[in-house]
C-alpha positions in Angstrom: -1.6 -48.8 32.8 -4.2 -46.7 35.1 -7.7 -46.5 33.5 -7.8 -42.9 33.0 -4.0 -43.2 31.1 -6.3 -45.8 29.1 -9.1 -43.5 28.5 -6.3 -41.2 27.2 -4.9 -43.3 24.9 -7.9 -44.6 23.3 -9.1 -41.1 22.7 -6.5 -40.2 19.4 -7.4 -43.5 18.3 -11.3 -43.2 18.4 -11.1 -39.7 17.0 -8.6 -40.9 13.9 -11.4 -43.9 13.1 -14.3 -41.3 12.9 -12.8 -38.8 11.0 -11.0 -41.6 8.9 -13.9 -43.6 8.3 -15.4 -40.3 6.8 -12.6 -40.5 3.7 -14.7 -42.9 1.3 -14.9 -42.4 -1.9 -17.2 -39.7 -3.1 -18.3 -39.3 -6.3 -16.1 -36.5 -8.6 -13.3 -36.5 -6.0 -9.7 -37.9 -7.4 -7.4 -40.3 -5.2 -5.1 -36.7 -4.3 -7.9 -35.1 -3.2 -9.1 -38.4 -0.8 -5.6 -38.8 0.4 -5.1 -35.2 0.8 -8.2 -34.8 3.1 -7.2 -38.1 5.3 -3.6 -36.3 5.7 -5.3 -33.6 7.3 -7.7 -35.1 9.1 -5.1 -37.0 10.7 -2.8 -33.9 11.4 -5.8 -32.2 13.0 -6.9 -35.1 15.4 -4.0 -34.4 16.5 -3.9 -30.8 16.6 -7.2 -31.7 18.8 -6.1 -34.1 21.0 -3.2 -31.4 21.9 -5.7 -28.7 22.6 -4.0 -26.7 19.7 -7.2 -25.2 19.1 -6.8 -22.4 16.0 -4.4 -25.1 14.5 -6.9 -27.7 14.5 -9.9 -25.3 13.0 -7.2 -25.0 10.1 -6.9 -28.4 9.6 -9.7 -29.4 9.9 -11.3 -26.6 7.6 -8.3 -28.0 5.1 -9.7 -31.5 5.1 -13.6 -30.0 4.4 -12.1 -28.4 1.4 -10.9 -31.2 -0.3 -13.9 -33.8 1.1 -16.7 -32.8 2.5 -17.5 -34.9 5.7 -20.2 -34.4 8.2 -17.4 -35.3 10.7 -14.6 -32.3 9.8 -17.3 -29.6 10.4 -18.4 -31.4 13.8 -14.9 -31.2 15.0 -14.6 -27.5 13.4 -17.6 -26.5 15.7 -16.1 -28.2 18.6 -12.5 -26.4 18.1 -14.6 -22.9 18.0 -16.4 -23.5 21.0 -13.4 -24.4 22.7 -11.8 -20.6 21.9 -15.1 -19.2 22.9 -15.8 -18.4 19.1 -20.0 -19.8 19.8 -21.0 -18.5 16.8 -18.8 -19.7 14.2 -19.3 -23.0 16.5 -23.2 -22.7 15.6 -22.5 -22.4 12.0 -20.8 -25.4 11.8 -23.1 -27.3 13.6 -26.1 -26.0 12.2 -24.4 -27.4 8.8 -24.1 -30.7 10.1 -27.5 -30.7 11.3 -29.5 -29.5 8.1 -27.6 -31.8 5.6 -29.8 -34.5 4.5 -27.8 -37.8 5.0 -28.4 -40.9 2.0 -29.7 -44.2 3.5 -26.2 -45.6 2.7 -24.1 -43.1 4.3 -20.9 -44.1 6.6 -22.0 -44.7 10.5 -19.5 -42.0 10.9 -21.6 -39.2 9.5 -24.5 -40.2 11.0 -23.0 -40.2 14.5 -21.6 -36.9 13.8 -24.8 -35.4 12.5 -26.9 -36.7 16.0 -24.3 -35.6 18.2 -24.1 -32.4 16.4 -28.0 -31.7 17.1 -27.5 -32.8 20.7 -24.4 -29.8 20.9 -26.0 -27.5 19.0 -29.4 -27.6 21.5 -27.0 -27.2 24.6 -24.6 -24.5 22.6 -27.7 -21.9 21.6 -28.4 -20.7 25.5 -24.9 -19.9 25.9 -24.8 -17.6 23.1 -25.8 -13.7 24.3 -27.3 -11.3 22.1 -26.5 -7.9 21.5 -28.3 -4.7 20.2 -26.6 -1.6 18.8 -28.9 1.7 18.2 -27.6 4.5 16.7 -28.5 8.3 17.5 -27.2 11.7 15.4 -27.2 9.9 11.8 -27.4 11.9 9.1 -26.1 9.5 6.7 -25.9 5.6 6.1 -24.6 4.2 9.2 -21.5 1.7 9.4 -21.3 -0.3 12.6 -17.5 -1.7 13.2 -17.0 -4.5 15.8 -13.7 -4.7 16.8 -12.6 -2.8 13.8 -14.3 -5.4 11.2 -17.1 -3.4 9.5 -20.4 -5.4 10.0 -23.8 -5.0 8.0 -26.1 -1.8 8.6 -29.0 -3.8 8.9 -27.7 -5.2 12.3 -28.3 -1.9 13.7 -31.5 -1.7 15.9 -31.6 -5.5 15.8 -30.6 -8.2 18.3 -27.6 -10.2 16.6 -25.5 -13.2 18.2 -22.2 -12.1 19.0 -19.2 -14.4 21.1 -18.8 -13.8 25.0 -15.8 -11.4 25.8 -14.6 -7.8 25.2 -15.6 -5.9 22.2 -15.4 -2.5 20.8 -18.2 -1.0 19.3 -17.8 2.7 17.0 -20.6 3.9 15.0 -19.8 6.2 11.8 -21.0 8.0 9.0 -19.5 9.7 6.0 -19.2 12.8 8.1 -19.9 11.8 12.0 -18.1 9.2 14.2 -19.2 7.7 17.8 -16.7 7.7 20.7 -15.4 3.8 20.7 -17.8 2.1 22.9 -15.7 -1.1 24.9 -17.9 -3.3 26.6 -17.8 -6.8 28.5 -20.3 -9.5 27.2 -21.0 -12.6 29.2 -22.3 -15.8 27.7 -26.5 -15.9 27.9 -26.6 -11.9 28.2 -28.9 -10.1 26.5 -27.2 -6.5 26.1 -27.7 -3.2 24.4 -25.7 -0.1 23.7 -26.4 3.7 22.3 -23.7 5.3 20.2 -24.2 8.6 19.8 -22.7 10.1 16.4 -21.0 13.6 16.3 -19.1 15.6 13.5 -15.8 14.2 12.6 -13.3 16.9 14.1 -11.4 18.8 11.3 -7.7 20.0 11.5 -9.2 23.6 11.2 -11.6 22.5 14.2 -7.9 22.2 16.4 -6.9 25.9 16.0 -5.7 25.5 19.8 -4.1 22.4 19.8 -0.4 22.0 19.0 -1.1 20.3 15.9 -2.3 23.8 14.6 0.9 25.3 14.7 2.0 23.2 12.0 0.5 24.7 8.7 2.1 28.3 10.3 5.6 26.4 10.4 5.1 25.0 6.4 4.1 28.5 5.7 7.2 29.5 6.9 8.9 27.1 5.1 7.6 27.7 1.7 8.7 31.7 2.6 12.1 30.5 3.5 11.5 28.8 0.0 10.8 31.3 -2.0 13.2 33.5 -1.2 15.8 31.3 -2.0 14.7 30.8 -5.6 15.9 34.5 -6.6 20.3 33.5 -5.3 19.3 30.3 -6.8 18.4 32.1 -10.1 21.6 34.8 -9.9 23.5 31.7 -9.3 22.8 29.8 -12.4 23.1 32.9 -14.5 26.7 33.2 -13.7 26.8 29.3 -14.2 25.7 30.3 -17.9 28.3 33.1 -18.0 31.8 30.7 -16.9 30.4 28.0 -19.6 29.7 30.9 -22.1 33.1 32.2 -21.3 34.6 28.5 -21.6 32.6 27.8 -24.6 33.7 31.3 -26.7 37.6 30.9 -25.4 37.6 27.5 -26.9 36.0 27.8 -30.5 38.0 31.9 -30.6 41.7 28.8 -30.0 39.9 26.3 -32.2 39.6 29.2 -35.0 43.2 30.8 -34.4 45.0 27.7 -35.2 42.6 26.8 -38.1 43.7 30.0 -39.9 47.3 29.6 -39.0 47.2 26.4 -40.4 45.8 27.7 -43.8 48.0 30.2 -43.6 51.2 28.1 -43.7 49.6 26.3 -46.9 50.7 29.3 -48.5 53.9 30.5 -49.5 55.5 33.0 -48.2 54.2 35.9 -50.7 50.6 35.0 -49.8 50.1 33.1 -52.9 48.1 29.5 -52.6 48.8 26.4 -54.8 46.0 25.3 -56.5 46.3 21.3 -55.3 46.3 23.0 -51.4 43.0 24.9 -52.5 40.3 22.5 -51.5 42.3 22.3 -47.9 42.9 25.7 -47.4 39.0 26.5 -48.1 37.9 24.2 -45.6 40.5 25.3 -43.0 39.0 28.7 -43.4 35.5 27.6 -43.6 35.9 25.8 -40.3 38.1 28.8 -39.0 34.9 30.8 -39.5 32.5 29.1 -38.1 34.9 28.0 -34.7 35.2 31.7 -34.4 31.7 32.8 -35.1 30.9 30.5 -32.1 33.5 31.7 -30.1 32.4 35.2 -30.1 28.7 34.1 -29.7 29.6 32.1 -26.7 31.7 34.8 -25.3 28.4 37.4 -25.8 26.4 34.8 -23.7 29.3 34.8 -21.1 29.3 38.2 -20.8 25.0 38.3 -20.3 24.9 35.8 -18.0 27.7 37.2 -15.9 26.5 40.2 -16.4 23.1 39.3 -14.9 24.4 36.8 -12.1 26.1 40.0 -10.8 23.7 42.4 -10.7 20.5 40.0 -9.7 23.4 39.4 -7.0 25.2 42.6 -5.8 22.3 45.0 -7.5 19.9 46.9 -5.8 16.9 45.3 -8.3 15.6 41.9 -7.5 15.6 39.3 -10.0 12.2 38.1 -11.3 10.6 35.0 -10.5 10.8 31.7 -11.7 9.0 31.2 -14.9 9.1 35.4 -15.4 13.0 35.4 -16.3 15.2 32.8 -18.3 18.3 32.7 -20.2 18.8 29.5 -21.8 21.9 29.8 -24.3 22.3 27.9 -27.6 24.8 26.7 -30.3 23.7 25.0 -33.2 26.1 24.2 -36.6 27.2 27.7 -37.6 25.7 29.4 -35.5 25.0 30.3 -31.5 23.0 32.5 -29.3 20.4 32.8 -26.0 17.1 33.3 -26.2 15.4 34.1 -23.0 12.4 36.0 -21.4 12.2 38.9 -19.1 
């Protein structure tokens, strides 16, 4: 085996015993949450080793949660760095650095918490800075970086922000910068001027196609509109073939009702008394079958009636909400009530 195949090899196993060796117990932790935290430590040595970088911050961020360990956030700050992500990389180190270790803590932590200074010292040159001012505000001012809105109060101020392309827009409840795009290098010092104008209004684009559009919905709602009236004539001959229907049916209903009663009888029209009760109630139901029948017909007739002249007439029907016919039939009795 070559040296450097060696080296290699060593390497998991080195990283595994730090982070490993960071697992003891803690006080108000349960044997899950121990066990849980080695598990992932474990998975994201490995996730380290393999240069899986985001995978590895997950992990390792994972681990943290269940135990804390001076060692997970070292190797969280070295996973950032490696993306180019310096100042989430600071954070974590910065953590490590400013925890105060017990006289009896593991070797582990305190070998991540001097290496962590030592990084951290080299890390802060690399980091540039960043100033954002503002002009045209006539509101409170919201500064987005890369479409994540970030505190007002870094406006005017020099802030640490990672190496790379950004875009910068500036905005106000009624003004909005052009997006600013811009290439930051690490130890730059940097700054940009956004200049805020009035947010452009869809009656500001009067020449623009996109105007055109409210004139084609007008259009529409005309087109609309003067459908509703054939719409109207239409149902109102609806109402006059179901009044028609309706009337037809109870006027039958009401014919055979009496002839019914009528062959209770004898011949010379006289009734016997044990048919009496029957022969009421055939007429009684004869009556009211036809005084349906001839109210449904009368609504028939009016609805017909107004379907063809709203459409063959020269008079235009009224609009919605100004002319109804709504017919009804209740026991006994039938009609339509309406307004004009």
């Amino acid at each position: 085996m070559t040296r450097a195949l060696a080296r290699r090899s060593a390497l998991p196993a080195a990283l595994l015993a730090a982070l490993l060796g960071a697992a003891s117990p803690c006080l108000g932790q349960t044997d899950e949450e121990r066990s849980g935290a080695r598990a992932a430590a474990e998975a994201a040595a490995k996730a380290f080793e393999g240069q899986r970088w985001q995978e590895a911050i997950d992990l390792f961020a994972k681990a943290e949660k269940l135990v804390h360990a001076p060692t997970h956030l070292l190797f969280l700050a070295r996973s950032h760095q490696k993306l180019g992500q310096l100042v989430k990389a600071r954070e974590a180190y910065r953590k490590v650095v400013s925890e105060t270790l017990p006289a009896n803590a593991p070797k582990a932590f305190k070998a991540a918490q001097a290496a962590a200074e030592k990084e951290l010292a080299e890390l802060e040159p690399r980091i540039p800075q960043l100033t954002v001012r503002v002009e045209g505000a006539t509101g409170e001012v919201t500064l987005k970086i890369d479409g994540v809105a970030s505190p007002a109060a870094l406006v005017g101020v020099a802030f640490p922000i990672d190496p790379g392309e950004h875009e910068l827009v500036a905005e106000t409840p009624g003004e909005q910068s052009e997006p600013k795009r811009l290439t930051i290098a690490e130890k730059s010092r940097e700054e940009v001027t956004l200049v805020l104008a009035p947010r452009a209004t869809p009656a500001a684009k009067s020449d623009s196609g996109a105007a055109d559009a409210p004139a084609a919905g007008g259009d529409a709602r005309v087109d609309t509109a003067s459908a509703e009236p054939k719409l109207l004539a239409w149902g109102a001959v609806g109402v006059g073939v179901v009044g028609v229907g309706v009337g037809t049916f109870f006027l039958v209903q009401a014919s055979g009702k009496l002839s019914e009663s009528d062959d209770l009888c004898s011949g010379g029209g006289v009734c016997p008394e044990s048919r009496r009760q029957r022969i009421d109630q055939l007429d009684a139901d004869a009556n009211t079958a036809s005084t349906i029948g001839l109210v449904g017909l009368g609504v028939g007739a009016v609805g017909l009636g107004l379907g063809a002249w709203w459409l063959f007439g020269a008079a235009e029907p009224a609009a919605p909400g100004q002319a109804r016919v709504t017919p009804w039939i209740g026991p006994g009795s039938a009609g339509v009530r309406g307004t004009f």
